[in-house]
N, CA, C and O atoms as a CHARMM CRD file, in Angstrom:
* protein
*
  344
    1    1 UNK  N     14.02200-106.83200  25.16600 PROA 1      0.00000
    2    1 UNK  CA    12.78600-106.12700  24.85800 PROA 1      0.00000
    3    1 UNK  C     12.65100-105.94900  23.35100 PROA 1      0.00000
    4    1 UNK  O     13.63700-105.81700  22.62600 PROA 1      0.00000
    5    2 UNK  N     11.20600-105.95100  22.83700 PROA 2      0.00000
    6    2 UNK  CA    11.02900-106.06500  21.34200 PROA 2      0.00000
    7    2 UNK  C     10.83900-104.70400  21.17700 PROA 2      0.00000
    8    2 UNK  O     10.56300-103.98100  22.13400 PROA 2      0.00000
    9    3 UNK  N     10.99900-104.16500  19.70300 PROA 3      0.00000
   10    3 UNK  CA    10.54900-102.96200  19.71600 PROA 3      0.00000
   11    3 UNK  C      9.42700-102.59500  19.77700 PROA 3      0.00000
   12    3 UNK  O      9.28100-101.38600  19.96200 PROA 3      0.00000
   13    4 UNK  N      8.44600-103.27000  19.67700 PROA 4      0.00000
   14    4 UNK  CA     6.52500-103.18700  19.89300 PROA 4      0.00000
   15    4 UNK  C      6.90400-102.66400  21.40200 PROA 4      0.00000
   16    4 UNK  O      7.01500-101.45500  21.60500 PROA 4      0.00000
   17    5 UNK  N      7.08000-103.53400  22.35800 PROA 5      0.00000
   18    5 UNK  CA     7.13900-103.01700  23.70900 PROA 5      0.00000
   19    5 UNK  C      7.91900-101.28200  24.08700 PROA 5      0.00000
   20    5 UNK  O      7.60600-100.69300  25.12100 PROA 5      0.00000
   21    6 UNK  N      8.74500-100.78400  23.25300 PROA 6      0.00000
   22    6 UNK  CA     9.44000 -99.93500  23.82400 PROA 6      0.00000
   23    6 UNK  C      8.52200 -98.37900  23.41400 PROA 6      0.00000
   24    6 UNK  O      8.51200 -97.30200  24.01100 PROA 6      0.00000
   25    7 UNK  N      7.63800 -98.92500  21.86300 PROA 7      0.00000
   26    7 UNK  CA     6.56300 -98.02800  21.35800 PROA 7      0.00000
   27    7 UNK  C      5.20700 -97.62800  22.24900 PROA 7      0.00000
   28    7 UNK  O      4.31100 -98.42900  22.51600 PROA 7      0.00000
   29    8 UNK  N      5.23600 -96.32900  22.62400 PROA 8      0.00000
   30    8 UNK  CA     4.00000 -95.95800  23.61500 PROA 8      0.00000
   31    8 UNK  C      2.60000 -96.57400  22.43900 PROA 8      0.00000
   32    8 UNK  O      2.54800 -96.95200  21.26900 PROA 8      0.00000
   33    9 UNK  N      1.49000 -96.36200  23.73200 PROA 9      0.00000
   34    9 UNK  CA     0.27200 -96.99100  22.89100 PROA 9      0.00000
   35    9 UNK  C     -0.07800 -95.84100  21.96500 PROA 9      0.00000
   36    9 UNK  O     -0.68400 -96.13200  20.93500 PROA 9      0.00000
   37   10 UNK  N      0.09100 -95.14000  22.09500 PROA 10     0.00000
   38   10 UNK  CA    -0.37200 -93.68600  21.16900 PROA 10     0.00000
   39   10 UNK  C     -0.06200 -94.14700  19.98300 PROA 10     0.00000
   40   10 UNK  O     -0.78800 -94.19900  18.99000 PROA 10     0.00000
   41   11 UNK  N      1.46900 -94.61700  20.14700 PROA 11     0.00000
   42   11 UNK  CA     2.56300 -94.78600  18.50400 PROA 11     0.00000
   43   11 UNK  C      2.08200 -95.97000  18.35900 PROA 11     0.00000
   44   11 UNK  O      2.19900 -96.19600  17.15400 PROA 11     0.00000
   45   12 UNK  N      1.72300 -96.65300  18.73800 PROA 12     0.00000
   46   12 UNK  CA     1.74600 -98.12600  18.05200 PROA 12     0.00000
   47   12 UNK  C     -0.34900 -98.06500  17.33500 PROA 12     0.00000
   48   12 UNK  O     -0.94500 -98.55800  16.37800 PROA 12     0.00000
   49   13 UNK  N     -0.65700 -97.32300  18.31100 PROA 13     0.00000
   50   13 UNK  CA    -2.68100 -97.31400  17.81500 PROA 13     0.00000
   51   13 UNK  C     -2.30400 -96.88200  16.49700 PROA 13     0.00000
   52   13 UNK  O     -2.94600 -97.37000  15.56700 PROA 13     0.00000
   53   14 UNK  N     -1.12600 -95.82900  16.16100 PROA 14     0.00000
   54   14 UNK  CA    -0.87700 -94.56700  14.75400 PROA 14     0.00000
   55   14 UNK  C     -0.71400 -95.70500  13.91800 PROA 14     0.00000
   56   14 UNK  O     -1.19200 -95.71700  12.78400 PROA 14     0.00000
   57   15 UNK  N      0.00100 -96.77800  14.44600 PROA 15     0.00000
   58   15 UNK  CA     1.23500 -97.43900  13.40800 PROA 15     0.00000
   59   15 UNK  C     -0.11800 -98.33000  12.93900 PROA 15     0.00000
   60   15 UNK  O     -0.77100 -98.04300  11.93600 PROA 15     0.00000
   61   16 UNK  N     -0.33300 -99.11800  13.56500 PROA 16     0.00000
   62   16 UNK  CA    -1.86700-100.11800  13.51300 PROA 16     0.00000
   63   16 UNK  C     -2.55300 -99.18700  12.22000 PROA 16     0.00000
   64   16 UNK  O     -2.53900 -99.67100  11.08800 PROA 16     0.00000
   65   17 UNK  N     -3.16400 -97.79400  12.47100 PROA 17     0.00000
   66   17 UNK  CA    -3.69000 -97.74900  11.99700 PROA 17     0.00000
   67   17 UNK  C     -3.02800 -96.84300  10.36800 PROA 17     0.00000
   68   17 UNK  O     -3.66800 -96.26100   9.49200 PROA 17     0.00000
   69   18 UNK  N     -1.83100 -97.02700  10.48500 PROA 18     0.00000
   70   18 UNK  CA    -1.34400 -96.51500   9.14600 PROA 18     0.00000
   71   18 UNK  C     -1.25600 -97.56600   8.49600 PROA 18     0.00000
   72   18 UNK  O     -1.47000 -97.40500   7.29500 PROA 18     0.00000
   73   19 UNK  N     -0.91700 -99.05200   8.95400 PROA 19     0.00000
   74   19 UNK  CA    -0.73900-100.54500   7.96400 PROA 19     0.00000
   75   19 UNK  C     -2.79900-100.66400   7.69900 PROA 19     0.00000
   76   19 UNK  O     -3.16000-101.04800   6.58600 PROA 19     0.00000
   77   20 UNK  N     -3.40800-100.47500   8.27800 PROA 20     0.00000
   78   20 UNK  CA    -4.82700-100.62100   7.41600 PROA 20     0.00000
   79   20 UNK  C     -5.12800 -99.85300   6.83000 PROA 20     0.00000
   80   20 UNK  O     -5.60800-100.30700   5.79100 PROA 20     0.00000
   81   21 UNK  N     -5.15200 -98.31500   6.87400 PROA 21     0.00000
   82   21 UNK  CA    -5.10900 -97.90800   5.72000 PROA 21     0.00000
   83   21 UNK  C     -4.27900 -98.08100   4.73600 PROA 21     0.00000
   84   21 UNK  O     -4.66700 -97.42800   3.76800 PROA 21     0.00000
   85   22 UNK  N     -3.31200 -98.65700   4.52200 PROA 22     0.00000
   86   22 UNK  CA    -2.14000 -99.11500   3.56200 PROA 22     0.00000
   87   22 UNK  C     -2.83500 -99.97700   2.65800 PROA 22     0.00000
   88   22 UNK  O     -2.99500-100.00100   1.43800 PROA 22     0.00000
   89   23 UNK  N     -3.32200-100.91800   3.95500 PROA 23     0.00000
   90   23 UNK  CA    -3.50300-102.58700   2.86800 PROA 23     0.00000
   91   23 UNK  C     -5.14300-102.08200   2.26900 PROA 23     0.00000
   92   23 UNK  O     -5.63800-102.76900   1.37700 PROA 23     0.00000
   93   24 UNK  N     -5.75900-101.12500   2.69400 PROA 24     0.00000
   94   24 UNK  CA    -7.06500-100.57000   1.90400 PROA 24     0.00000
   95   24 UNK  C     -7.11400 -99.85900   0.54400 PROA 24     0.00000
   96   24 UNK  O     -7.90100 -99.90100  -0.40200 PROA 24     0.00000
   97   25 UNK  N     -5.66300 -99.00600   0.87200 PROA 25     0.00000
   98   25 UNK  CA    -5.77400 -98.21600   0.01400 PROA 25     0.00000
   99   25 UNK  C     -5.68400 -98.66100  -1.23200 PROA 25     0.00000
  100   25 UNK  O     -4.85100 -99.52200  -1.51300 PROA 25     0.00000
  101   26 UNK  N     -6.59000 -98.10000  -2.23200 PROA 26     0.00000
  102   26 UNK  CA    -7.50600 -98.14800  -3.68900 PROA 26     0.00000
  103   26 UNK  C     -6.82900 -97.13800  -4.44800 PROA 26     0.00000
  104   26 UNK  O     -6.77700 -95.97700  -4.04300 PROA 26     0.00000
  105   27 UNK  N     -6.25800 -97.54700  -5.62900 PROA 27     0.00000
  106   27 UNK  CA    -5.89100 -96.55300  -6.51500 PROA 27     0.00000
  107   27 UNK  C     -6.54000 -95.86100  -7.35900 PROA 27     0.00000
  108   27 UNK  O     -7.44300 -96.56100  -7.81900 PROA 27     0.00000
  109   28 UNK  N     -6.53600 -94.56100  -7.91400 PROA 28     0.00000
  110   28 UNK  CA    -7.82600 -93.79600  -8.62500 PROA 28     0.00000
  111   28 UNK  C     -6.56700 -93.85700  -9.69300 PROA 28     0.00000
  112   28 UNK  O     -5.36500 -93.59800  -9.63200 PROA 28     0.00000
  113   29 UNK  N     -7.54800 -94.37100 -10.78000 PROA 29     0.00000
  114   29 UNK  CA    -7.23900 -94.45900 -12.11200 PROA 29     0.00000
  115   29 UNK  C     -7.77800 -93.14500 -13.16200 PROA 29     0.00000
  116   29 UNK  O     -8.95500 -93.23800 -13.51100 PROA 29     0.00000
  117   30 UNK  N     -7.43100 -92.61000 -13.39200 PROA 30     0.00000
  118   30 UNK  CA    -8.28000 -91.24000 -14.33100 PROA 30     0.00000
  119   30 UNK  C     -8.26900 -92.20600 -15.59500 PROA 30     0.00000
  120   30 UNK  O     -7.27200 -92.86600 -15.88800 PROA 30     0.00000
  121   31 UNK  N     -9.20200 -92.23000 -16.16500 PROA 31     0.00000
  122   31 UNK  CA    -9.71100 -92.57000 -17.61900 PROA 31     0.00000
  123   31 UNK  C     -9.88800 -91.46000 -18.29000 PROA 31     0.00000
  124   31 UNK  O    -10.31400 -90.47800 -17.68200 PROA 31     0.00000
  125   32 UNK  N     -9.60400 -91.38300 -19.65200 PROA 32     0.00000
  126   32 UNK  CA    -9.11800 -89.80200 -20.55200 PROA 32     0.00000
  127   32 UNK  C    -10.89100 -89.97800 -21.66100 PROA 32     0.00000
  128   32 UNK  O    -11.59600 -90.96900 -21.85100 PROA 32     0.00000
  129   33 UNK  N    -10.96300 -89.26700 -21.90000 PROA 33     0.00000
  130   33 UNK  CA   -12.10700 -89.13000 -22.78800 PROA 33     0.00000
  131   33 UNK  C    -11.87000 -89.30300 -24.02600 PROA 33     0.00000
  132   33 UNK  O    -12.41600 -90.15500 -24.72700 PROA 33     0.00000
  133   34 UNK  N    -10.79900 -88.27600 -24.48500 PROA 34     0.00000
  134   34 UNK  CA    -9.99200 -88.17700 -25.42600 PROA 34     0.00000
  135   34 UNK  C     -8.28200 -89.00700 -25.21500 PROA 34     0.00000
  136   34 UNK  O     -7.75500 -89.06700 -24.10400 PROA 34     0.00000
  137   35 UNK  N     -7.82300 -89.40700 -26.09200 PROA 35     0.00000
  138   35 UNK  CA    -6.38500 -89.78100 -25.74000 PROA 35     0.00000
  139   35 UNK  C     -5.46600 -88.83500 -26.03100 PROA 35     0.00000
  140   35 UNK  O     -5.78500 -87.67000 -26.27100 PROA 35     0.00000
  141   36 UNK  N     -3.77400 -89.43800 -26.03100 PROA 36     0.00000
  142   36 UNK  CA    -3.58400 -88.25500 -25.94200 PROA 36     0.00000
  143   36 UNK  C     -3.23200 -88.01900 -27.28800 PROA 36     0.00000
  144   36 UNK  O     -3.22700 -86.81100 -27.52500 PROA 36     0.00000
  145   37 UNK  N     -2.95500 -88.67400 -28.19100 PROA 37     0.00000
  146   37 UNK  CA    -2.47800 -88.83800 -29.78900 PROA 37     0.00000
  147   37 UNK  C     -3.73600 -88.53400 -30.08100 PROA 37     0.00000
  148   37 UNK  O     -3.72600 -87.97400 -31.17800 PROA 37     0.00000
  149   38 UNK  N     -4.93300 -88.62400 -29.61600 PROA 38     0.00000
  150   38 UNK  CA    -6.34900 -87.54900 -30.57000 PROA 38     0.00000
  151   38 UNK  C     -5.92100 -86.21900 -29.41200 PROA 38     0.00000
  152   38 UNK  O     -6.41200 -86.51700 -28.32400 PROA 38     0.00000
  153   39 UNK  N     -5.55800 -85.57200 -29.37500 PROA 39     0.00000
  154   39 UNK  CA    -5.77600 -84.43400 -28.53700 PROA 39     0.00000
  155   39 UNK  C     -4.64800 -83.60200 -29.15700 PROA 39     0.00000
  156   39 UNK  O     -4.78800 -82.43000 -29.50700 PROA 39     0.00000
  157   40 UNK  N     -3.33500 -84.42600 -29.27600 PROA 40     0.00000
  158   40 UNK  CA    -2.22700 -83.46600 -30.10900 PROA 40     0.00000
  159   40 UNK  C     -2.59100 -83.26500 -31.99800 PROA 40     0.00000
  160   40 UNK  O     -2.07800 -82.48100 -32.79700 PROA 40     0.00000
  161   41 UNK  N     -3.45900 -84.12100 -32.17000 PROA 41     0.00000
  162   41 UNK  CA    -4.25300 -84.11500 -33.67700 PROA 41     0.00000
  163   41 UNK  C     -5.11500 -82.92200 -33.83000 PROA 41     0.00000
  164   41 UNK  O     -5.00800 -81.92000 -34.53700 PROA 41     0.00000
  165   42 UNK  N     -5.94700 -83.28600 -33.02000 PROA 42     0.00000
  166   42 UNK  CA    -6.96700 -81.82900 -32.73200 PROA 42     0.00000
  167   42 UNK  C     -6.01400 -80.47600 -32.56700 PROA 42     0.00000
  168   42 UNK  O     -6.18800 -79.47200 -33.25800 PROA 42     0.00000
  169   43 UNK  N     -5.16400 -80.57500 -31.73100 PROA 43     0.00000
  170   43 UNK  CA    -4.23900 -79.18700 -31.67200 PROA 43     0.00000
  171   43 UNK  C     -3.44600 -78.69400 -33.01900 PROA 43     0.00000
  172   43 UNK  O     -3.32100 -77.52600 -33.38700 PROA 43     0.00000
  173   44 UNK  N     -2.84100 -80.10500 -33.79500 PROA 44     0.00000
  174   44 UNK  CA    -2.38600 -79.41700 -35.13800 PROA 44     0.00000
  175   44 UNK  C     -3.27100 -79.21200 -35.87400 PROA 44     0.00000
  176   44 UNK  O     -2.79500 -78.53600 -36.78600 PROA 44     0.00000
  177   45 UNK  N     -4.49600 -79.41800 -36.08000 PROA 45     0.00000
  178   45 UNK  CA    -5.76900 -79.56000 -37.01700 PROA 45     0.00000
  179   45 UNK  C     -6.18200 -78.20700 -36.48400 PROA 45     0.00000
  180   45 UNK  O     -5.99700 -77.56200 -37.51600 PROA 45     0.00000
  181   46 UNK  N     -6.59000 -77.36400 -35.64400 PROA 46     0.00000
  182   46 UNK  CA    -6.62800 -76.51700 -35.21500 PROA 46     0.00000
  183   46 UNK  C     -5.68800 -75.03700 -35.44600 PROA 46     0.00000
  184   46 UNK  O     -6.09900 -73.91300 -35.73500 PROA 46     0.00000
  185   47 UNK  N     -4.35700 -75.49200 -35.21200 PROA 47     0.00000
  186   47 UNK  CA    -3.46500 -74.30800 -35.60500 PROA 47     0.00000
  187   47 UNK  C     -3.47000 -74.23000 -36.80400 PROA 47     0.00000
  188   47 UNK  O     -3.38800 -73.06100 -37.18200 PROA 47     0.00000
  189   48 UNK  N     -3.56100 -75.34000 -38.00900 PROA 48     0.00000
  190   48 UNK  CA    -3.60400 -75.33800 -39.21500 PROA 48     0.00000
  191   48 UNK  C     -4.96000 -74.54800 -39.69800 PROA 48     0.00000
  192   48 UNK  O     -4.90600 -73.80300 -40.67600 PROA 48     0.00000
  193   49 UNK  N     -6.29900 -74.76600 -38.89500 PROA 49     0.00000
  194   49 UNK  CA    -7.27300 -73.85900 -39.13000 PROA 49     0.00000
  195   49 UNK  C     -7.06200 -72.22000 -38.73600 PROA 49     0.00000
  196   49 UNK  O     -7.42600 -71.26200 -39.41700 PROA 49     0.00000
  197   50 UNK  N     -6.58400 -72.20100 -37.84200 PROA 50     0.00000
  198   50 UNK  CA    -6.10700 -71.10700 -37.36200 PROA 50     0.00000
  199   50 UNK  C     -5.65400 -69.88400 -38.34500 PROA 50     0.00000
  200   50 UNK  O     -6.01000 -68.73400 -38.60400 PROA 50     0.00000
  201   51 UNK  N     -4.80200 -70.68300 -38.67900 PROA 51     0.00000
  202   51 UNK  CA    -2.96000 -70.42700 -39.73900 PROA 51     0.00000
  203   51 UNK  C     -3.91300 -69.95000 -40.88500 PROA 51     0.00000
  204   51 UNK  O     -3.75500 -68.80600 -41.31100 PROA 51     0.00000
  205   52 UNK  N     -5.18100 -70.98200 -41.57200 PROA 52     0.00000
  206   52 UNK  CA    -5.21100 -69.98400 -43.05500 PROA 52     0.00000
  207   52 UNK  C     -6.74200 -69.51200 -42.33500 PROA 52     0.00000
  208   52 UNK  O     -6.96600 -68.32800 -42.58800 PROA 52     0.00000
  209   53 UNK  N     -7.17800 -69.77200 -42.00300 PROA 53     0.00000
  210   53 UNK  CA    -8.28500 -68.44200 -41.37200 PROA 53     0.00000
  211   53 UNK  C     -7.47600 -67.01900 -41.54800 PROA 53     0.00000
  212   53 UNK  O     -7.55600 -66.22000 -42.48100 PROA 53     0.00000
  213   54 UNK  N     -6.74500 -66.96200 -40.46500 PROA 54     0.00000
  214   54 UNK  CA    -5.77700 -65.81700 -40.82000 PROA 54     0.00000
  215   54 UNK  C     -5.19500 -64.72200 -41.74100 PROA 54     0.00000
  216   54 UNK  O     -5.12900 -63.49500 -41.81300 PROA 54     0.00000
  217   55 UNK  N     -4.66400 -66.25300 -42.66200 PROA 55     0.00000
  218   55 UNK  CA    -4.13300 -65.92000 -44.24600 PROA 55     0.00000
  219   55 UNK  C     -5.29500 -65.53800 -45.02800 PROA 55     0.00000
  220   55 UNK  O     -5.19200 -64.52600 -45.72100 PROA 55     0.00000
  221   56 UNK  N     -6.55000 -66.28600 -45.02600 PROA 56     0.00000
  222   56 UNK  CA    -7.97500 -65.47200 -45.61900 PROA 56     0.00000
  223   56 UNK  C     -8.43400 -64.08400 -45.39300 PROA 56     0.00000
  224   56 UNK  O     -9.08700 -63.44100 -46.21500 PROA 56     0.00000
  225   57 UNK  N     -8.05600 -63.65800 -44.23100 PROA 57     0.00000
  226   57 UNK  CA    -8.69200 -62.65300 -43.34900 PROA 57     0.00000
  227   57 UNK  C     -7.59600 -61.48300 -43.74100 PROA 57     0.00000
  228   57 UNK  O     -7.92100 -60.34100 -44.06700 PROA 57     0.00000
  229   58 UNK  N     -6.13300 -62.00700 -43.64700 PROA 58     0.00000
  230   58 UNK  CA    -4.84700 -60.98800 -44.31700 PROA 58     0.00000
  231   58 UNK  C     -5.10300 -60.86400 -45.22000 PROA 58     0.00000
  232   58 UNK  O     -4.84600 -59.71500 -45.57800 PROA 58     0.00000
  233   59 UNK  N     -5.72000 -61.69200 -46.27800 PROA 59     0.00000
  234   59 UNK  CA    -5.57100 -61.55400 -47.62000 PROA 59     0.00000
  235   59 UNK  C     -7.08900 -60.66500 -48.67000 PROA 59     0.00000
  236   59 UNK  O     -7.07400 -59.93000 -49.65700 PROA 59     0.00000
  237   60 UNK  N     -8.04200 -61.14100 -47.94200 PROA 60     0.00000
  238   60 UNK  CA    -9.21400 -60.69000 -48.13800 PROA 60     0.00000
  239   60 UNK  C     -9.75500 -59.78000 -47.57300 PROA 60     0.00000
  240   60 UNK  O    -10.47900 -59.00300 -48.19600 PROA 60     0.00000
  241   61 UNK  N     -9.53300 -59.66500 -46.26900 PROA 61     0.00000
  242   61 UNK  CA   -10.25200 -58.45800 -45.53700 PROA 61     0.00000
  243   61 UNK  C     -9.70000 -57.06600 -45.90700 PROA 61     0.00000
  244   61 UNK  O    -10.03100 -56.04100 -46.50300 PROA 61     0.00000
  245   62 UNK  N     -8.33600 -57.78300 -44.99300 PROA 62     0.00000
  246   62 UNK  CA    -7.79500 -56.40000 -44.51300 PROA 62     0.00000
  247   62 UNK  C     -6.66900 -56.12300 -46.44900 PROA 62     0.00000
  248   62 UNK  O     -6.31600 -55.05300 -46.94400 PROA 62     0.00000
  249   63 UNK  N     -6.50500 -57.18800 -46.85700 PROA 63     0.00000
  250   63 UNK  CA    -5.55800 -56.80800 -48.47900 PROA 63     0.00000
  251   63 UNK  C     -6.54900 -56.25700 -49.63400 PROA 63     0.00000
  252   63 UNK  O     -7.63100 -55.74800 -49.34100 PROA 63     0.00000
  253   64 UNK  N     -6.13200 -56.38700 -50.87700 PROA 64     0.00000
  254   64 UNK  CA    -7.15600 -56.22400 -51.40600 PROA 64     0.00000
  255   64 UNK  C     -7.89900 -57.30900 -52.96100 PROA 64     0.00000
  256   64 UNK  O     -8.38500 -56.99900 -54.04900 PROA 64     0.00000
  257   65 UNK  N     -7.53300 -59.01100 -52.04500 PROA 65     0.00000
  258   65 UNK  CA    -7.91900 -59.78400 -52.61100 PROA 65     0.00000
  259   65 UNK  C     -8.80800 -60.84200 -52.34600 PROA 65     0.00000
  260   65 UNK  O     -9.25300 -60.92100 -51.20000 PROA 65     0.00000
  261   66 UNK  N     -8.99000 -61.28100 -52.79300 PROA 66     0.00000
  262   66 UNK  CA   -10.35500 -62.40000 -52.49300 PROA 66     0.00000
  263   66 UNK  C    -10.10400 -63.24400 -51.30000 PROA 66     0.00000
  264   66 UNK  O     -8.89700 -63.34000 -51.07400 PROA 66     0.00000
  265   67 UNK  N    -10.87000 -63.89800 -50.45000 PROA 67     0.00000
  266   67 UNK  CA   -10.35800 -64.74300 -49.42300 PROA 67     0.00000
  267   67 UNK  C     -9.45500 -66.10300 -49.86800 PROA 67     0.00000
  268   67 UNK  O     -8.34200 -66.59900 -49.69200 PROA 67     0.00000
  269   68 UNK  N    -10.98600 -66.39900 -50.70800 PROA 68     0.00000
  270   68 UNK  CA   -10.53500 -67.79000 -51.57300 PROA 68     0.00000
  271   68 UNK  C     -9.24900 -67.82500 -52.26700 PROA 68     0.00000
  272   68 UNK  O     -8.75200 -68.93700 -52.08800 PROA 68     0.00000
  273   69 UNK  N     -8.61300 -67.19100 -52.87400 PROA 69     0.00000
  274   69 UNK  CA    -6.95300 -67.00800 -53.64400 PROA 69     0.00000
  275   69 UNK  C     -6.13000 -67.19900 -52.64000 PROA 69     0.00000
  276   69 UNK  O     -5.04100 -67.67600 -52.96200 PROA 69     0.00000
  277   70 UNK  N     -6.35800 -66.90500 -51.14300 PROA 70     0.00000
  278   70 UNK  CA    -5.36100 -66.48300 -50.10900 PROA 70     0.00000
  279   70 UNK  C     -5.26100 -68.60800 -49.81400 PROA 70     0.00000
  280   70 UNK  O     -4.54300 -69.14100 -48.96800 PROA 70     0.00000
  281   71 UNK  N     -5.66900 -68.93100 -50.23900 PROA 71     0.00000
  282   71 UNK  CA    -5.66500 -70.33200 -50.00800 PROA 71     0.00000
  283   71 UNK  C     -4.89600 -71.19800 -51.28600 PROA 71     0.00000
  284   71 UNK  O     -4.26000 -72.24000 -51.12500 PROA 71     0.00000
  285   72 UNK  N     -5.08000 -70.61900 -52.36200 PROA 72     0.00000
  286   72 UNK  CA    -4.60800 -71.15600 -53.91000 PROA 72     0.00000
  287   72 UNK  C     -2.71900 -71.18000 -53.78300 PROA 72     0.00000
  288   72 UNK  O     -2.12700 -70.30200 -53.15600 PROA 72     0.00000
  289   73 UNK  N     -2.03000 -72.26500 -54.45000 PROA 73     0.00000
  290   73 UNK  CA    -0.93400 -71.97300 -54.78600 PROA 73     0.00000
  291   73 UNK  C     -0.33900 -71.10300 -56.00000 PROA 73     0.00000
  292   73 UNK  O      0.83400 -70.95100 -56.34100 PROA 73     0.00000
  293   74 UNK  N     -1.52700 -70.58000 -56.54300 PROA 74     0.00000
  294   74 UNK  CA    -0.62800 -69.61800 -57.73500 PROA 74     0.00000
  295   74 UNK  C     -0.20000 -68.06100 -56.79900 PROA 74     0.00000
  296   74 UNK  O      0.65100 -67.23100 -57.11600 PROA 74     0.00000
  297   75 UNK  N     -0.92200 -68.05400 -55.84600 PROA 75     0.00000
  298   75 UNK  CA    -0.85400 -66.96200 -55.01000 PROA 75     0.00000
  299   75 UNK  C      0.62900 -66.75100 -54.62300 PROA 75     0.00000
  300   75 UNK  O      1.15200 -65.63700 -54.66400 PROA 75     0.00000
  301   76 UNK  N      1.33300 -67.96100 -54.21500 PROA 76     0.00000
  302   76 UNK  CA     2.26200 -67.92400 -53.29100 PROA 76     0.00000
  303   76 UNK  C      3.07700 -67.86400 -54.54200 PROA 76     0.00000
  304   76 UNK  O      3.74600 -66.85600 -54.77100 PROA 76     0.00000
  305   77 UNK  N      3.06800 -68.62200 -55.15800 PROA 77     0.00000
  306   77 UNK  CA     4.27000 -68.77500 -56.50300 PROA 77     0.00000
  307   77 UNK  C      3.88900 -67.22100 -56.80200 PROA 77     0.00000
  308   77 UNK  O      4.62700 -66.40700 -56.24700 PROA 77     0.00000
  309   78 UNK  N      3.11600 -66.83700 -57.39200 PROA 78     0.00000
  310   78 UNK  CA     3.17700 -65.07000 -57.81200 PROA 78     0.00000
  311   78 UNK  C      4.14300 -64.56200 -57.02000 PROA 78     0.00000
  312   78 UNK  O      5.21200 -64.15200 -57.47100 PROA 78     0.00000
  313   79 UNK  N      3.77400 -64.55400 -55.55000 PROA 79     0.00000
  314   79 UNK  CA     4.75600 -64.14100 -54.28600 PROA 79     0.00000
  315   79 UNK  C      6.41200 -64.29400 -54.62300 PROA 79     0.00000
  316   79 UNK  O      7.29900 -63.45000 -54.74600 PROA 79     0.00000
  317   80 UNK  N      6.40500 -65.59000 -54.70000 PROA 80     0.00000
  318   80 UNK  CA     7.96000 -65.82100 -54.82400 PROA 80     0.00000
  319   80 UNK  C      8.56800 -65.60500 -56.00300 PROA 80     0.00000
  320   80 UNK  O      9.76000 -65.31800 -56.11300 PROA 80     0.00000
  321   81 UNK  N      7.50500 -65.77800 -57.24200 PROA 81     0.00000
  322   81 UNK  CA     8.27000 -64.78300 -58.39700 PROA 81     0.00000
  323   81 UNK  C      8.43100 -63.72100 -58.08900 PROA 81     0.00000
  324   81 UNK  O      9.48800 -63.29700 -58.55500 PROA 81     0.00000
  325   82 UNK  N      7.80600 -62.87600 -57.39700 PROA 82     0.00000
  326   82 UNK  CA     8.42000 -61.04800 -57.30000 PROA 82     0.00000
  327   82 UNK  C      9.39900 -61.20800 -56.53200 PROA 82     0.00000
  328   82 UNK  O     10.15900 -60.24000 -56.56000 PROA 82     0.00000
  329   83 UNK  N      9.86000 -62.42600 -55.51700 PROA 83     0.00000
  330   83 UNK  CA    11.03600 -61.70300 -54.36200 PROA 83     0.00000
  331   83 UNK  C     12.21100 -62.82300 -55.58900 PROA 83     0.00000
  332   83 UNK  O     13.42300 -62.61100 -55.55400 PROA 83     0.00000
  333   84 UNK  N     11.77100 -63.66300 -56.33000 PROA 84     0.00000
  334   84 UNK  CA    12.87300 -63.79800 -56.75500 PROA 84     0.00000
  335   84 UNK  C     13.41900 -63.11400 -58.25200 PROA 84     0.00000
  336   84 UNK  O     14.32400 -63.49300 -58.99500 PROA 84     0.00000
  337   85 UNK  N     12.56000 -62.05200 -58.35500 PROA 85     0.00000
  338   85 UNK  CA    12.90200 -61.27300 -59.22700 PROA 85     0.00000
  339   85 UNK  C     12.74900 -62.25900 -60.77800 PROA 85     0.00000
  340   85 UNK  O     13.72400 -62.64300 -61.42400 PROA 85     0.00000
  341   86 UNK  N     11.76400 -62.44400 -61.02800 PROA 86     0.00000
  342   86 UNK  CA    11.29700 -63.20200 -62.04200 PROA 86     0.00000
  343   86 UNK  C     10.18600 -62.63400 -62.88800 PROA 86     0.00000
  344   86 UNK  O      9.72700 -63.28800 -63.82500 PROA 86     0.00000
């Protein structure tokens, strides 16, 4: 006896119909809008906006200096001359 014969018709209609949906089945491809090397760009381009938005807003708003300086490098060098005692 083959094994087709020993399979009730129930199991074998299932089996039939699990090999056509098999040989049908269509793969879904997602296509990206963005990729992903522009998407991790945008995210550092972003935190970097973030980062001196911030430093403008520390420095100008709430300190008691201009926004625009909070962006300048004489700012920071001033900075590190006082902690290095200069």
């Amino acid at each position: 006896m083959t094994e087709e014969i020993k399979i009730s018709g129930r199991r074998q209609r299932k089996l039939e119909h699990a090999k056509k949906a098999e040989s049908k089945r269509t793969y879904w491809v997602q296509i990206r809008m963005f990729p992903i090397w522009l998407r991790i760009l945008i995210i550092i381009a972003l935190f970097f906006g973030a980062a001196a938005a911030g430093l403008m807003v520390g420095y100008g708003v709430i300190g008691s200096g201009t926004t625009k300086d909070a962006l300048k490098w004489e700012t920071y060098q001033h900075i590190l001359d006082i902690k290095d005692g200069k």
